[in-house]
N, C-alpha and C positions, 0 to 999 in steps of 0.2 A: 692420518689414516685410522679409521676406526680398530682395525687390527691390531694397529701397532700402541695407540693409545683411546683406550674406550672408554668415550664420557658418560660420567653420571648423571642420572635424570636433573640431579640439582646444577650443573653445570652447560648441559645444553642451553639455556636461552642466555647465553653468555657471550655466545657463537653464532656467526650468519654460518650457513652452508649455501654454496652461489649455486648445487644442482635442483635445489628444492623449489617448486612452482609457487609455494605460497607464498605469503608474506610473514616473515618472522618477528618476534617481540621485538626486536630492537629498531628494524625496520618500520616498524608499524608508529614508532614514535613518529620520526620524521616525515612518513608519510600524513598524519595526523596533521600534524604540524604545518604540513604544503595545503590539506586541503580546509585549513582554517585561515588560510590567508585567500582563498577563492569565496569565504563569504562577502567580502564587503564589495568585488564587482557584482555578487548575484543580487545582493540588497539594491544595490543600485538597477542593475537590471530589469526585479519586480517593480523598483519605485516606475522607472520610465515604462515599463508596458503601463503600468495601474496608470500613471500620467495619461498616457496617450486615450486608454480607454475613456476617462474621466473627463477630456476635451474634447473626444468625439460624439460622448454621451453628450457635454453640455450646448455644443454647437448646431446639435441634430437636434437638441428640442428646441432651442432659437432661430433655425428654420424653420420649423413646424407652428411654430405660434407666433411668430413675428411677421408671418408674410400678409401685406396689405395689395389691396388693388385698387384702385381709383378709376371709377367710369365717370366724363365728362361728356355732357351734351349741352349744346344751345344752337338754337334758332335764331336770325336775326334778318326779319323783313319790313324792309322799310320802301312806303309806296305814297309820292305826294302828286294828287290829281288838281289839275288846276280848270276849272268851267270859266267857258267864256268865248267870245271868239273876238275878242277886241284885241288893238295891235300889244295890249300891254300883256293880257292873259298868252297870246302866240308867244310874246318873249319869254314868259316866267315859264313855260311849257319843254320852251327849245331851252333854256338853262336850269330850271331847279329839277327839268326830267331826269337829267345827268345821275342825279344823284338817289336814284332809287335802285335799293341793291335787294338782293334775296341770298343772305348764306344758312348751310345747316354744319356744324361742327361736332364731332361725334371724335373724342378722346379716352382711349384705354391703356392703361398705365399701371405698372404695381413694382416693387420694390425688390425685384427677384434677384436682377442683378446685385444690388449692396447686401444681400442675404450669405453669411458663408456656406460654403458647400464642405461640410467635412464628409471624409474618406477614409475609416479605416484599415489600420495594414489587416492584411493576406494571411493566412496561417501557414505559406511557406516563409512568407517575410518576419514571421516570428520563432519560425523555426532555425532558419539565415540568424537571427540576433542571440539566438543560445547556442548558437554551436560554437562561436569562439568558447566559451564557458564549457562548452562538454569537451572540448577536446582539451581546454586544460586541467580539468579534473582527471581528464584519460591521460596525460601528461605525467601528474601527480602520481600514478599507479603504476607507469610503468617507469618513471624515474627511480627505484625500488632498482628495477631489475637492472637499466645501466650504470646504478650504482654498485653493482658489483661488479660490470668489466673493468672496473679501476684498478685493480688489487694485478687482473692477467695482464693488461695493459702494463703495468708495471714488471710484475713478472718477464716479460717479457722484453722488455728492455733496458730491464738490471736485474740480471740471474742470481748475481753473487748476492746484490739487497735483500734480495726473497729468499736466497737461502738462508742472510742472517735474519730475518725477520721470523722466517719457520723457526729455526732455532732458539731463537727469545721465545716464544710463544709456547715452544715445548717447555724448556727449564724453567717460565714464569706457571704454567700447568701443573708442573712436578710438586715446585713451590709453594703454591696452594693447596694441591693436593696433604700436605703435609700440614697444612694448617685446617684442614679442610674441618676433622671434628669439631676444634676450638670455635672457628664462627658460627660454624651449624649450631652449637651448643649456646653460642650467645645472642645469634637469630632467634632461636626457639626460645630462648630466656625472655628475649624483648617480644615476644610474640606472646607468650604467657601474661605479661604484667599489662598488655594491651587491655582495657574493658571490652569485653563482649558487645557484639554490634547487636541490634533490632532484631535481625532474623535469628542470630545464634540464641536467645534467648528466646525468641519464640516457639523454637525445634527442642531446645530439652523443654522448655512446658508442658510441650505437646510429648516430648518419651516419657516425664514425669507422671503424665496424666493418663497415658497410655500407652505402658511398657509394652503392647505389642508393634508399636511403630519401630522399635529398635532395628527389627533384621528389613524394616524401608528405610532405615538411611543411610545416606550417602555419606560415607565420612572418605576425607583425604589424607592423606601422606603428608603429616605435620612440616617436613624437612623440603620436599621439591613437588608438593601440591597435587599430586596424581592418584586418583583414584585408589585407594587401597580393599583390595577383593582381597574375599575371604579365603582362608583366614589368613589376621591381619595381626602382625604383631601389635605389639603395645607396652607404653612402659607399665613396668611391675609394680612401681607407687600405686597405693589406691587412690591417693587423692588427686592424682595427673590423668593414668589411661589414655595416653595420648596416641593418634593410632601412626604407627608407620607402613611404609612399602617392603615390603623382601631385601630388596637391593639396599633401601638407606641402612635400614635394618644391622 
């Protein structure tokens, strides 16, 4: 309970608190962590839309430029007159007549059917194939919050565990509290011998260059990173000035 043991700013993100809506540092790991394992279904995902778009494209211009049509005609008239009126001309008349035919043939035909007919999906059918992926990502965010009914869940059906587990957690609290200057003092040490990053070097250039930038910058609380408003301790070395908060102070 805050009342009875009240954390410092440097100690807070050490601790979940399960009534807080957000998502905390430590939480935020793991959630990180869930939703980098949901890229390689969504890679796959884009590949198969961009697929499907990419065969629909290529099938629909092989329709479009492939389609042939074929018109067929022919005539065929065949007509044998025989003169005469002798018995032989009457025979050739009554038998080679038979075979006088008159057809006309007229064929249209084209390739429609062997053409493929593609069909792209639906923009509800595309939205159907991302929701598995949205609701595991909505999964991912709220798995956060039923990771902390574990802790009640357990409370609740080992009283006496959770009382020894509050209890460690107090005296291992007390415990560090008492070492608490010594690592802050060797945090800040390894924090000092760090090289200055790109931006840190670019912001004193810029206070170097122009001493009135000073009361615009932001400076934080060397020890637990929080904004330090004015005014703002500091150490008394000249060659450190490093700003602190009230409280680390």
């Amino acid at each position: 309970k805050r009342t009875l043991l009240p954390l410092l700013r440097a100690e807070v993100s050490a601790f979940i608190f399960p009534c807080r809506p957000t998502v905390q540092p430590l939480e935020l790991q793991n959630m990180v962590l869930e939703l980098l394992e949901c890229i390689p279904p969504l890679l796959f995902l884009l590949l198969a839309c961009s697929m499907d778009h990419v065969l629909v494209s290529m099938l629909s211009t092989i329709q479009r430029h492939s389609f042939v049509q074929y018109s067929f005609h022919s005539s065929h008239h065949l007509s044998i007159h025989v003169m005469g009126r002798s018995l032989m001309a009457r025979l050739l008349r009554s038998t080679i007549g038979a075979l006088n035919t008159s057809s006309d043939t007229l064929l249209e035909t084209s390739n429609l059917v062997c053409l493929p007919q593609p069909r792209s999906m639906e923009q509800h059918q595309y939205l159907s194939s991302c929701l598995p992926l949205a609701v595991l990502a909505l999964l991912c965010l709220a798995q956060v919050y039923t990771y902390r009914l574990r802790r009640v869940i357990a409370a609740f059906y080992f009283p006496k565990r959770e009382k020894s587990r509050v209890l460690y957690l107090y005296n291992k609290l007390l415990q560090q509290r008492l070492d608490f200057i010594g690592r802050q003092r060797k945090r800040v040490l390894q924090r000092a011998q760090q090289p200055p990053g790109p931006g840190t070097v670019l912001v004193r250039w810029c206070c170097r260059r122009w001493p009135c930038l000073h009361r615009w910058k932001r400076r934080s609380c060397t020890v637990c990173g929080v904004h330090a408003g004015p005014p703002e301790p500091t150490c008394p070395k000249p060659t450190c000035a490093a700003p602190y908060c009230r409280q680390c102070w």
